[in-house]
C-alpha positions as CSV (number, residue, x, y, z in Angstrom):
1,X,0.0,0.0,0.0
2,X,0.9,3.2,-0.8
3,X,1.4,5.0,3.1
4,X,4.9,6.2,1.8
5,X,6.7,9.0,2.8
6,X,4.6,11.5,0.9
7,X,1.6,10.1,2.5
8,X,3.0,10.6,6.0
9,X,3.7,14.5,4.4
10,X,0.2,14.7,3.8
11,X,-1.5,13.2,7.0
12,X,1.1,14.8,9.5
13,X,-0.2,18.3,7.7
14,X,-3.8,17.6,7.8
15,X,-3.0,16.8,12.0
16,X,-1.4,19.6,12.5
17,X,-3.7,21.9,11.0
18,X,-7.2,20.4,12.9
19,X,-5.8,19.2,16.1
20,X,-3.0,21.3,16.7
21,X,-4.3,23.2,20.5
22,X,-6.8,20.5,21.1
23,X,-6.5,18.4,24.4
24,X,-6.7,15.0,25.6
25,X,-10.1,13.9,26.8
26,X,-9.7,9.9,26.7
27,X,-7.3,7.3,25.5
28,X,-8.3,3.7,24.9
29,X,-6.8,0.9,22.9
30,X,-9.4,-1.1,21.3
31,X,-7.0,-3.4,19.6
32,X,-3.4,-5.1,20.6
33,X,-2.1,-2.9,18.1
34,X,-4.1,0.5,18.1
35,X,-4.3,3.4,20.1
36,X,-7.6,5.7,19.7
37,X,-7.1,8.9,21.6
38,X,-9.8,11.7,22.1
39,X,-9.3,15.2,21.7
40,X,-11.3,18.1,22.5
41,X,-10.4,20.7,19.8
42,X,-12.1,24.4,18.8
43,X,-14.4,23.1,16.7
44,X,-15.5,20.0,18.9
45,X,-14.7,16.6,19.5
46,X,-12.0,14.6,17.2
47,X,-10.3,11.0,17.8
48,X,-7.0,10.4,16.5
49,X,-6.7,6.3,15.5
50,X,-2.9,5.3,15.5
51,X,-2.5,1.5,14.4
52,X,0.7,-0.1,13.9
53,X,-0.8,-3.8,12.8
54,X,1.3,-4.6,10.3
55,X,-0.2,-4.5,6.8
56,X,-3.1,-1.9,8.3
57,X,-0.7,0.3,10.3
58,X,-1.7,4.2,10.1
59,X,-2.5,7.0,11.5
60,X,-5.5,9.4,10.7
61,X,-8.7,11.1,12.1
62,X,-11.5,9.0,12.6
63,X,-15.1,9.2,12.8
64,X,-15.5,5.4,13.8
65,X,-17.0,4.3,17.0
66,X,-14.5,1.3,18.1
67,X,-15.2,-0.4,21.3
68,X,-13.0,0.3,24.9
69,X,-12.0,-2.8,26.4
70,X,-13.0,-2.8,30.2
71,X,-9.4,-3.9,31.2
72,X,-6.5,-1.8,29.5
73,X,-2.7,-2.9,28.3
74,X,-0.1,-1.7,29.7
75,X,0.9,0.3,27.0
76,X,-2.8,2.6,26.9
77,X,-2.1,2.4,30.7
78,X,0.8,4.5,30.6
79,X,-0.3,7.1,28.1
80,X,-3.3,7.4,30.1
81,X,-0.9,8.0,32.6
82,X,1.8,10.8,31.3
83,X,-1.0,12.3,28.4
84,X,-4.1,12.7,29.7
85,X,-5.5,16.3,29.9
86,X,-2.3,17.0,28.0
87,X,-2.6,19.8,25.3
88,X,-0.9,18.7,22.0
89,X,1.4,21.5,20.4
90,X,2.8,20.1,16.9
91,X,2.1,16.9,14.5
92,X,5.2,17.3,12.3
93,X,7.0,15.2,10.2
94,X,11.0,14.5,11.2
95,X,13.1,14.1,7.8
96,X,11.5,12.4,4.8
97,X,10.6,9.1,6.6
98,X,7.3,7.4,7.6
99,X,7.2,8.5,11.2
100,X,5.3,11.3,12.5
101,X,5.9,13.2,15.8
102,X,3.3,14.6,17.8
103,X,4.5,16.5,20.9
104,X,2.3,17.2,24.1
105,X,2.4,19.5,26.8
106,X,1.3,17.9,29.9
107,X,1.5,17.9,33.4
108,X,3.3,15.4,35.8
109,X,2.1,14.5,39.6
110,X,3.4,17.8,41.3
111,X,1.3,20.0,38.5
112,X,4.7,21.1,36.8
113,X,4.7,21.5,32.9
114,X,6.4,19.0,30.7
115,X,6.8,17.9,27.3
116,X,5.7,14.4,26.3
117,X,6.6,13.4,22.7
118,X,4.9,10.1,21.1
119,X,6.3,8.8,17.5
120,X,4.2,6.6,15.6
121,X,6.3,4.5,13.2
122,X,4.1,3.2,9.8
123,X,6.9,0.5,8.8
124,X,4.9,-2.5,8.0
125,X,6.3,-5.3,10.4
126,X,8.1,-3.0,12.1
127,X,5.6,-0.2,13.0
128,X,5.5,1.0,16.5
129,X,4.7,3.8,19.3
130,X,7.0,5.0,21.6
131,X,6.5,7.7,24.5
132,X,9.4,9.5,25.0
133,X,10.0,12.8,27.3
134,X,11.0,16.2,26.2
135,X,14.8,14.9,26.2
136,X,13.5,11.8,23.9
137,X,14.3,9.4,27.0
138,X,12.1,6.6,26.0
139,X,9.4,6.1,28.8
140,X,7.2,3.2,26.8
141,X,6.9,1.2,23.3
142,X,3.9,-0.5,22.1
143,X,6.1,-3.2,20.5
144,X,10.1,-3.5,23.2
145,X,13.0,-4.2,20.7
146,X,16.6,-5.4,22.2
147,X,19.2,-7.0,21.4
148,X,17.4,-10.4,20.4
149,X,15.3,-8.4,17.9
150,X,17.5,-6.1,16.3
151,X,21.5,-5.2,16.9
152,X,21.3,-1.9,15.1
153,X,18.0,-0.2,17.1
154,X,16.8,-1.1,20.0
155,X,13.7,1.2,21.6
156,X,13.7,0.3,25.2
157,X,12.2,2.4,28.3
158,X,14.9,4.8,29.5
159,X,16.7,4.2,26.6
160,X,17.4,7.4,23.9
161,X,15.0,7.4,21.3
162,X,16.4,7.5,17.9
163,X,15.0,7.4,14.1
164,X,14.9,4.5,11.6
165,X,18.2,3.8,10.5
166,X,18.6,6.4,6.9
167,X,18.3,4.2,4.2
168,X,21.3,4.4,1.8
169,X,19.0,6.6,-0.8
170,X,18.9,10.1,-1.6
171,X,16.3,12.4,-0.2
172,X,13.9,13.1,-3.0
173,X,12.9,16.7,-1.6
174,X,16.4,17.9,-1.7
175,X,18.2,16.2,-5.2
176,X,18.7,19.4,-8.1
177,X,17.8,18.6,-11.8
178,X,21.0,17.9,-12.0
179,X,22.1,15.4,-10.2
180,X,18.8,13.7,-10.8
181,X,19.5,13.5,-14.5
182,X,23.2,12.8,-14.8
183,X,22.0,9.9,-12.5
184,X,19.8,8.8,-14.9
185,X,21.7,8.8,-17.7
186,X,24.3,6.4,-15.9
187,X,21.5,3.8,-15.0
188,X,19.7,3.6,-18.8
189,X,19.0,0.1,-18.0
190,X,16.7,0.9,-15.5
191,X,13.1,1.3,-15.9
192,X,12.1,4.9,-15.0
193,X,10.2,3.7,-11.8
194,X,12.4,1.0,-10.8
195,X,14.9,4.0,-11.3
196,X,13.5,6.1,-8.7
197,X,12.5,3.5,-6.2
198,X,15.7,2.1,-5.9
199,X,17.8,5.3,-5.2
200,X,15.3,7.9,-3.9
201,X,14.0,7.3,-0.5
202,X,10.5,7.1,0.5
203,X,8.7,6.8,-2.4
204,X,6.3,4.1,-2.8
205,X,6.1,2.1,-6.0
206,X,2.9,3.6,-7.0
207,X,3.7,6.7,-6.5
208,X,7.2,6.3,-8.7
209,X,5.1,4.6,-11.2
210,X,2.9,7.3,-11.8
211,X,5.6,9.4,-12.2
212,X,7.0,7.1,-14.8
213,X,3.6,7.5,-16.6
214,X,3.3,10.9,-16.5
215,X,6.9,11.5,-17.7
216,X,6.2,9.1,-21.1
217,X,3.4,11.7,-21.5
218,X,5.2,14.8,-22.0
219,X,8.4,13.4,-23.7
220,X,8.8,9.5,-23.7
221,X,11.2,8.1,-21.0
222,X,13.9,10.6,-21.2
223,X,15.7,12.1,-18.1
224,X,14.8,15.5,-18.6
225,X,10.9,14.9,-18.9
226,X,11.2,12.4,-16.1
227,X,12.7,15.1,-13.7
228,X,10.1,17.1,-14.5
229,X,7.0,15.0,-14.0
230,X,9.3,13.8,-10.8
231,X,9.8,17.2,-9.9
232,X,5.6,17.9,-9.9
233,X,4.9,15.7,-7.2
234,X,7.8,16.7,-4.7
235,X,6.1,20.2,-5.4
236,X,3.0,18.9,-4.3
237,X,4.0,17.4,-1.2
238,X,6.5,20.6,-0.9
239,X,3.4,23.1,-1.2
240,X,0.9,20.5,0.6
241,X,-1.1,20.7,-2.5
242,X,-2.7,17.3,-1.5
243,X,-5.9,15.6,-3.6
244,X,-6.2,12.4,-2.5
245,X,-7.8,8.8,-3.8
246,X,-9.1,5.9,-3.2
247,X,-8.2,3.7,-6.0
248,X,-10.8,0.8,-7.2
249,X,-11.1,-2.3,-8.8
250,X,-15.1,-2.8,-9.2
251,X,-15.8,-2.3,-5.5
252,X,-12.9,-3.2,-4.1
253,X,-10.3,-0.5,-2.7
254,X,-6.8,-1.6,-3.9
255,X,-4.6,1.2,-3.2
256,X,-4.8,5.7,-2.5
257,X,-2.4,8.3,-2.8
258,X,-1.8,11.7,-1.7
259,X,-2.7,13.0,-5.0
260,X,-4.8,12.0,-8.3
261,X,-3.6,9.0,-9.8
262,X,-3.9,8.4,-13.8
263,X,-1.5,5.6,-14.7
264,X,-4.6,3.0,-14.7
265,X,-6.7,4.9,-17.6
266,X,-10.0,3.5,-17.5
267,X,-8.8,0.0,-15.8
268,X,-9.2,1.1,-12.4
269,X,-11.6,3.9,-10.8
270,X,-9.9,6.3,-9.0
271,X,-12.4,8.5,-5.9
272,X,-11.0,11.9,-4.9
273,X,-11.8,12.6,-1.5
274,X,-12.5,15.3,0.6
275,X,-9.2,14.5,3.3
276,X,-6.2,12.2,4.0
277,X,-7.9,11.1,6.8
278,X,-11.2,10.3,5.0
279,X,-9.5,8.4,1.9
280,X,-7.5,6.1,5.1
281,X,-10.2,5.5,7.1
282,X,-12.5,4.7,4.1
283,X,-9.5,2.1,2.3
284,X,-8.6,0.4,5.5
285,X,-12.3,0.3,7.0
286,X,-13.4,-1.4,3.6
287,X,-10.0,-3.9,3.6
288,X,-9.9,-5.1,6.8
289,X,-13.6,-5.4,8.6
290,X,-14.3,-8.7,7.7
291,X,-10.4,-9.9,8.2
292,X,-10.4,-8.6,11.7
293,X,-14.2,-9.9,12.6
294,X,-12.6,-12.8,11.1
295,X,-9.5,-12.9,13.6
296,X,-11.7,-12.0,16.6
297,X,-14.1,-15.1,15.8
298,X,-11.6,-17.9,15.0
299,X,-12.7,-19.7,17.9
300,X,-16.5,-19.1,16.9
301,X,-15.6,-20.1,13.2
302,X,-13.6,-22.9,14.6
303,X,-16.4,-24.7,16.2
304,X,-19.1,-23.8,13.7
305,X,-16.7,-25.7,11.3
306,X,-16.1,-28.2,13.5
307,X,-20.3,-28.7,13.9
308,X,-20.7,-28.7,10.2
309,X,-18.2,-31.1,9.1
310,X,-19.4,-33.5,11.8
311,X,-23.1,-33.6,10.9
312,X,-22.0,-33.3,7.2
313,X,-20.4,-36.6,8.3
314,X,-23.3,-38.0,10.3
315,X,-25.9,-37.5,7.8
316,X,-23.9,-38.8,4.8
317,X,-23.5,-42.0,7.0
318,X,-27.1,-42.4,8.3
319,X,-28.2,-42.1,4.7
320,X,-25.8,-44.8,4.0
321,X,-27.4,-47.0,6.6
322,X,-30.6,-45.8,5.1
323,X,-29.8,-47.0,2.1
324,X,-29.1,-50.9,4.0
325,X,-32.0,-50.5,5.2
326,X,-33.8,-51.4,1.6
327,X,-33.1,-55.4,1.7
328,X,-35.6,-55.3,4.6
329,X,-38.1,-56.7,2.0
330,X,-35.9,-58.9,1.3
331,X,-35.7,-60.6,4.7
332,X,-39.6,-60.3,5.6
333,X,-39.7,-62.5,2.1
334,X,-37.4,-65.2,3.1
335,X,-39.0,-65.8,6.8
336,X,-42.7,-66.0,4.8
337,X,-40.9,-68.5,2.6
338,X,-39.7,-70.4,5.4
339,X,-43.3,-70.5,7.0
340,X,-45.2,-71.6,3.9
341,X,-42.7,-74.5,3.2
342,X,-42.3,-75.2,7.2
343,X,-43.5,-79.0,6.1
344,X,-40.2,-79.4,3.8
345,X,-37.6,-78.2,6.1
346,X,-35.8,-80.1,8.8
347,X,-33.4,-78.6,11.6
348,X,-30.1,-79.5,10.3
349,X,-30.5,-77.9,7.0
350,X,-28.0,-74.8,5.6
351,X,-29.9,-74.2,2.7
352,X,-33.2,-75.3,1.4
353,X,-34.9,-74.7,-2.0
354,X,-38.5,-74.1,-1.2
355,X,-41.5,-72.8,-3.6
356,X,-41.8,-69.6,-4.3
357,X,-45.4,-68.1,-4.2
358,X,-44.4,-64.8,-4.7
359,X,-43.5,-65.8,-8.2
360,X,-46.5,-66.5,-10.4
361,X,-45.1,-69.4,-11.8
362,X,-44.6,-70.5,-8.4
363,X,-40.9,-71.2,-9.3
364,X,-38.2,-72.9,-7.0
365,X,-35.9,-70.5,-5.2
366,X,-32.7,-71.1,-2.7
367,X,-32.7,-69.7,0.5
368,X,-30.0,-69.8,3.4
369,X,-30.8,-71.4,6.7
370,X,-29.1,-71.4,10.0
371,X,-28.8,-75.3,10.7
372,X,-28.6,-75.1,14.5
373,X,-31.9,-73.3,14.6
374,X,-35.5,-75.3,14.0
375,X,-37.2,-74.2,10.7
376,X,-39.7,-71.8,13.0
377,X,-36.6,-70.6,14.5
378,X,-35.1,-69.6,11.3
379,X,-38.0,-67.8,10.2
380,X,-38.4,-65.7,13.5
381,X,-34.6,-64.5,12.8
382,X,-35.9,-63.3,9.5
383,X,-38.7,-62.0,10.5
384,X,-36.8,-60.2,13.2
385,X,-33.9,-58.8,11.1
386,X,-36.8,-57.7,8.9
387,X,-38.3,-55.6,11.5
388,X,-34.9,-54.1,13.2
389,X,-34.1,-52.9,9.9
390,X,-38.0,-51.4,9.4
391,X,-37.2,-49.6,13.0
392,X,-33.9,-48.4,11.9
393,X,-35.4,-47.3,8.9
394,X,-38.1,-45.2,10.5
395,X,-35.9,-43.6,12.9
396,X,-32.6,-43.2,10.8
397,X,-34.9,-40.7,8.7
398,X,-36.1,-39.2,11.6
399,X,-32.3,-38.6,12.7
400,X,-31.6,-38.1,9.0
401,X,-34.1,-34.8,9.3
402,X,-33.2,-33.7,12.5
403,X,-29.5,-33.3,11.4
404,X,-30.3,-32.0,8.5
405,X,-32.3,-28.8,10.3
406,X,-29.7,-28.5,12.3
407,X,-26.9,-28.1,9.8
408,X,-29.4,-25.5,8.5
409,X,-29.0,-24.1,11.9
410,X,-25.4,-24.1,12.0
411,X,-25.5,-22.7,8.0
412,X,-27.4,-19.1,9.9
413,X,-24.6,-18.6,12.4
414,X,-21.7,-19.1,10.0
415,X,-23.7,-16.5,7.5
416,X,-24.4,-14.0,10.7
417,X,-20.8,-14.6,11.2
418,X,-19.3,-13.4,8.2
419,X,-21.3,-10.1,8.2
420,X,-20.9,-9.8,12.1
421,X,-18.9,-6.9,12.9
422,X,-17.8,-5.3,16.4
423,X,-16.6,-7.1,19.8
424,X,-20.4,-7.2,20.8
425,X,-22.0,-8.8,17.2
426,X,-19.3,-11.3,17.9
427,X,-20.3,-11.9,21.6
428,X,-24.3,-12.1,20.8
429,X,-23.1,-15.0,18.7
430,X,-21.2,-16.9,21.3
431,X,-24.3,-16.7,23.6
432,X,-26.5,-18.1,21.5
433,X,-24.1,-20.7,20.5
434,X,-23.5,-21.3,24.2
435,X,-27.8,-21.7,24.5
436,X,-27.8,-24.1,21.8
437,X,-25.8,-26.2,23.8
438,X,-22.5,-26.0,21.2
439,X,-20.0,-24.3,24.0
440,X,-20.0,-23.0,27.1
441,X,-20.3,-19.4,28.2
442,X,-18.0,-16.8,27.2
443,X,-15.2,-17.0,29.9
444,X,-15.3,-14.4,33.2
445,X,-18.3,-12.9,31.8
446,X,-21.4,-13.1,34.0
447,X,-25.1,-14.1,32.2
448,X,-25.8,-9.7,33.3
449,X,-22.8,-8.7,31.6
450,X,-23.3,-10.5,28.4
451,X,-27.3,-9.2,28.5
452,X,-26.1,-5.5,29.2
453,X,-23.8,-5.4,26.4
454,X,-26.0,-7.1,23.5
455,X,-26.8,-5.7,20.3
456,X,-29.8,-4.1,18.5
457,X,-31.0,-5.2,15.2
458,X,-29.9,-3.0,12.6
459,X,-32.7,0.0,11.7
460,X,-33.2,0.9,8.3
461,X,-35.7,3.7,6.4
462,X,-37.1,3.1,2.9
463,X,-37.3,6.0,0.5
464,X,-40.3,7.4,2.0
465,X,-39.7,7.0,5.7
466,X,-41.3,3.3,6.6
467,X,-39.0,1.6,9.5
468,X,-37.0,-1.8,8.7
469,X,-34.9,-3.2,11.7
470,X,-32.9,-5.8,10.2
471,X,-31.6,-8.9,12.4
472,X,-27.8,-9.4,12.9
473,X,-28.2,-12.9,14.3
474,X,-30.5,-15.5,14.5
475,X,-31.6,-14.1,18.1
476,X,-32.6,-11.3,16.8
477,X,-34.2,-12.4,14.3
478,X,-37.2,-14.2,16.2
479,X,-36.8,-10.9,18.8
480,X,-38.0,-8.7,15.7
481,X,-40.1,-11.5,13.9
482,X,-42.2,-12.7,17.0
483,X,-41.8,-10.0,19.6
484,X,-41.5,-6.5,17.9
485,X,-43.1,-6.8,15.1
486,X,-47.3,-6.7,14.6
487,X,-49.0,-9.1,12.9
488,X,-49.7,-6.8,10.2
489,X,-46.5,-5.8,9.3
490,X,-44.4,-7.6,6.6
491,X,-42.0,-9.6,6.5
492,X,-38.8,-10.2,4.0
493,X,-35.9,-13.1,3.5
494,X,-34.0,-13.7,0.6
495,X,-35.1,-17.4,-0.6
496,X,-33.6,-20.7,0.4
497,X,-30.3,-19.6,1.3
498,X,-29.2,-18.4,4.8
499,X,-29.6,-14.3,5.9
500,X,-31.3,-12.0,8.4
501,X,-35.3,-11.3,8.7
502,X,-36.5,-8.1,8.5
503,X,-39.5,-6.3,8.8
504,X,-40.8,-3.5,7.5
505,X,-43.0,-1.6,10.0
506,X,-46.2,-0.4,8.6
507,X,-48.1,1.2,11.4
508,X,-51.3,1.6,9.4
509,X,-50.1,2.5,6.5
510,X,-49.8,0.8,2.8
511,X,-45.9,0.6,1.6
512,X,-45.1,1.4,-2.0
513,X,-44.0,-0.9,-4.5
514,X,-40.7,1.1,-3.9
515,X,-40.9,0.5,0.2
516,X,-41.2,-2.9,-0.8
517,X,-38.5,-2.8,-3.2
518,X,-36.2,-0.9,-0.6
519,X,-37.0,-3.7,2.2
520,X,-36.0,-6.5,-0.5
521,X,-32.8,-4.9,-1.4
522,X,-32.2,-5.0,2.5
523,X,-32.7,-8.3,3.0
524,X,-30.5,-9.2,0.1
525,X,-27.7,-7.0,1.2
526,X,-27.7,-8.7,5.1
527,X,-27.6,-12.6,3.7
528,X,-25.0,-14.4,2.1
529,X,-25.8,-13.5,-1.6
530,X,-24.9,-10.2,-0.7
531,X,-22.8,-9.9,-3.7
532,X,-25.4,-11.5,-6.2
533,X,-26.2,-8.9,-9.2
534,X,-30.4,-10.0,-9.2
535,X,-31.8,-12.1,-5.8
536,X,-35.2,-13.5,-5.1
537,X,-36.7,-12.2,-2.0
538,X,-39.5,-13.5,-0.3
539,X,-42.3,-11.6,1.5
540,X,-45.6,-11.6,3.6
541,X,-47.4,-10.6,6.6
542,X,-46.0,-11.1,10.0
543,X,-48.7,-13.2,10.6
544,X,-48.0,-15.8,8.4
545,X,-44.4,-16.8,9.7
546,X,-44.6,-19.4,11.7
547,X,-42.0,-21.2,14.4
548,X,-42.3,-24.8,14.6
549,X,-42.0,-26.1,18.3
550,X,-38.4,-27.1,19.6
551,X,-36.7,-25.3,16.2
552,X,-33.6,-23.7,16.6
553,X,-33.2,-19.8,16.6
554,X,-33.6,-17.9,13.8
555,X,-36.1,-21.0,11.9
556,X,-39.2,-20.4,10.5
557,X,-41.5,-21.1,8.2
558,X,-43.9,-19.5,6.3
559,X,-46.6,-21.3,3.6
560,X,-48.1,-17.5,2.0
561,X,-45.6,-15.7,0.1
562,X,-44.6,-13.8,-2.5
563,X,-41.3,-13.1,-4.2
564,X,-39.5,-10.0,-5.5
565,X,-36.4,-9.8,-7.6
566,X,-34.1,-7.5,-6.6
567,X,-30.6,-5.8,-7.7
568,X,-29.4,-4.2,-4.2
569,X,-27.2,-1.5,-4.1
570,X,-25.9,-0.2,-0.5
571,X,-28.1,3.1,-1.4
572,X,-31.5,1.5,-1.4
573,X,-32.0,1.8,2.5
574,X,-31.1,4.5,4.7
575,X,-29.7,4.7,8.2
């Protein structure tokens, strides 16, 4: 990803000019990695969201509501400690590297002034915080490195902070046409991007390529029109002249920048933004939901799998079984055989060949016969193999059904647990799980707790103002389907395949076509076709669903309906 050098430029710039004089209200740390801290500034609240995760490490304003864990690391511990009520002077930029400094003044115990400086390192793998005093004596690190970790930097507490190591490049904001072209010349075997990336420091590779493509615009690949298109940007980031972008592919973010990007033509979409801080929060909030709601639940995801695979495996046996069952014919034949020919058999006799009246010739057939039993004997063990395997039959598809429901069931909770997102979506998940009986409850977390902190269906508005709450588990679900909803409202889930009820509220009035329409496109957009281009959706009155006695959350059925086919976009329901 492009959060280069440039891009630090442009977010330490944007901080600086909206939170410079603001003050610390509240610090939390919602995730191993990230920091969130709260600032009061002149024009209202602001949070400041500082992650060094590598692959998602950043820094940026954020509008995001992220959950504050009741129990906090050591490491949010101790900012709380030196920064809160702290007034924050300066977000700058030290040299052209991806670390930005943000210096505080606060106060210590006695009420005397002092200056408390936190970097934020964005360096993939290596990205870090470190709290350091006004002499840069290190007083934490998010991430400790000594000896065993690194010999050429260690960031220890009472230890001298220090910058990165300078990469053995040139700095991009200082090189004269010059010496930029006579170095050119001497590498002409060098593509004009790999070029720059390889001896001008903090550029990304998309930022160098655009360069490249710009420069075969004004003049072909020459060092002179190079220099110049290279010369543009530095002016950009020089004159914080920023415009930045998302870049897309369909619907997927792949990249941004700190200014408009062309090189793609029409094979990518490119989205100018408003701020740095918007085009980050939008790129990484996109990319990494479901990966980090995915990380959170592997123990959730882990046992649903588990539950799957193992009645995937029980039913594909009992229908084996099943399937044995089918010679019980076959055995209620041989015993009726045995009694209709009782006066030819003897005890004694393996194997008699005895008429057959089923035949209508009333042929001869061979049957098998267990010579230590009497002929009556022998026919009682057919008869009786006959009806275990009549039993097993009866019940095996009885077992055979009940598995099958509740792989259904277990189908729901893996769909609610793709789309769940938050700490709390992720906990109302686990409880139900731990009602169905399929694990126990969540650890040091008491049956209050877990009912304090649950969730609330998702609410929606069609275009002209009807109410739609939108279940985000299978809990839900039947909370909004059997308890909130009236028996006249209506009803929508997208057909056959797992996703969440909802209901549109109609409080006396008659929907459109279009509220209809908009509560369809919800239902498609919360169920796993999410992604489908056209879905069909069922519908009809509340009163009409129905719960079958002893089904699993989240089941229902419903014989009245009708269908709708809908192409969902994001825009057809409103918050």
């Amino acid at each position: 990803m492009a959060f280069d050098a440039g891009m630090m430029c442009a977010v330490t710039s944007e901080l600086q000019e909206k939170l410079a004089g603001s003050r610390v209200e509240k610090i939390y740390q919602p995730e191993r990695d990230e920091i969130i801290i709260a600032l009061h500034t002149k024009s209202g609240g602001a949070k400041l969201d500082i992650c060094a995760t590598p692959g998602s490490s950043r820094i940026n304003i954020t509008t995001v509501q992220k959950e504050n864990p009741q129990n906090p690391p050591s490491f949010c511990t101790l900012l709380r400690k030196h920064l809160s009520g702290a007034r924050l002077l300066e977000v700058s930029m030290p040299g052209f590297e991806r670390v930005a400094k943000i210096t505080f003044e606060a106060r210590d115990e006695m009420g005397f002034s002092q200056t408390r400086i936190l970097f934020i390192e964005i360096m993939g793998k290596y990205s870090n915080m470190i709290l350091t005093d006004g002499g840069l004596k290190i007083s934490g690190v998010l991430r400790p490195v000594d000896f065993s970790l690194s010999v050429k930097r260690q960031l220890l507490p009472q230890m001298t902070y220090e910058l990165p190591p300078a990469q053995d490049k040139l700095d991009p904001m200082s090189t004269s046409a010059e010496e930029f072209i006579a170095l050119a010349r001497d590498n002409p075997t060098l593509a004009s991007d790999k070029f720059i990336t390889a001896f001008y420091s903090g550029i990304s590779s998309l930022v160098a390529r655009e360069i490249a493509s710009r420069s075969a615009e004004v003049a072909g690949q020459a060092p002179v029109s190079l220099y110049r298109a290279f010369e543009d940007v530095m002016n950009i980031i020089k004159t914080a002249d920023f415009s930045p972008v998302i870049i897309y592919d369909g619907d997927r973010p792949v990249d941004f920048c700190f200014f408009d990007i062309r090189q793609y033509g029409g094979a990518l979409s490119v989205r100018k933004m408003d701020s740095i801080s918007e085009v980050i929060e939008e790129f990484y909030s996109q990319r990494d939901n479901a990966e980090h709601s995915r990380q959170r639940a592997h123990d959730l995801f882990r046992l649903v799998a588990n539950a799957e695979g193992r009645l995937r495996k029980k039913i594909s046996l009992q229908e084996q079984e099943l399937g044995d069952c089918s010679q019980k014919e076959s055995f209620r034949r041989v015993g009726e055989l045995i009694t209709s020919n009782m006066h030819t058999l003897k005890r004694g006799m393996s194997r008699a060949t005895v008429t057959d009246y089923y035949d209508p010739d009333c042929g001869q057939v061979e049957i098998s016969l267990d010579p230590r039993l009497s002929p009556s004997q022998n026919a009682q063990y057919y008869y009786k193999k006959y009806n275990k395997l009549k039993n097993a039959e009866t019940e095996l598809a009885k077992q055979i059904e009940a598995a099958k429901k509740e792989l259904e069931y277990i189908i729901t909770v893996k769909d609610c647990l793709e789309r769940a997102r938050g700490q709390s979506e992720l906990d109302d998940i686990r409880s139900e799980l731990a009602a169905s009986g399929y694990s126990g409850p969540a650890a040091g977390k008491s049956p209050a707790k877990k009912e304090k902190e649950k969730t609330r269906p998702a609410e929606f508005f069609t275009r002209n103002g009807f109410r739609l709450l939108c279940g985000k588990n299978n809990i839900q679900n039947d909370y909004i389907t059997f308890k909130a909803a009236s028996k006249n409202d209506i009803w929508f889930h997208v057909k056959n395949v797992p996703g969440s009820h909802v209901v549109l509220f109609t409080q006396g009035r008659e929907p459109t076509d279009d509220d209809i329409y908009d509560a369809a496109c919800t239902a498609a957009i919360h169920s796993s076709l999410s992604g489908a281009s056209k879905t069909a959706v069922d519908y009809t009155l509340v009163k009409n669903v129905k719960k079958p006695n002893g089904a699993k959350p989240g089941f229902v059925i419903y014989p009245t309906y009708k269908t709708v086919y809908v192409s969902p976009e994001k825009e057809g329901s409103r918050k």
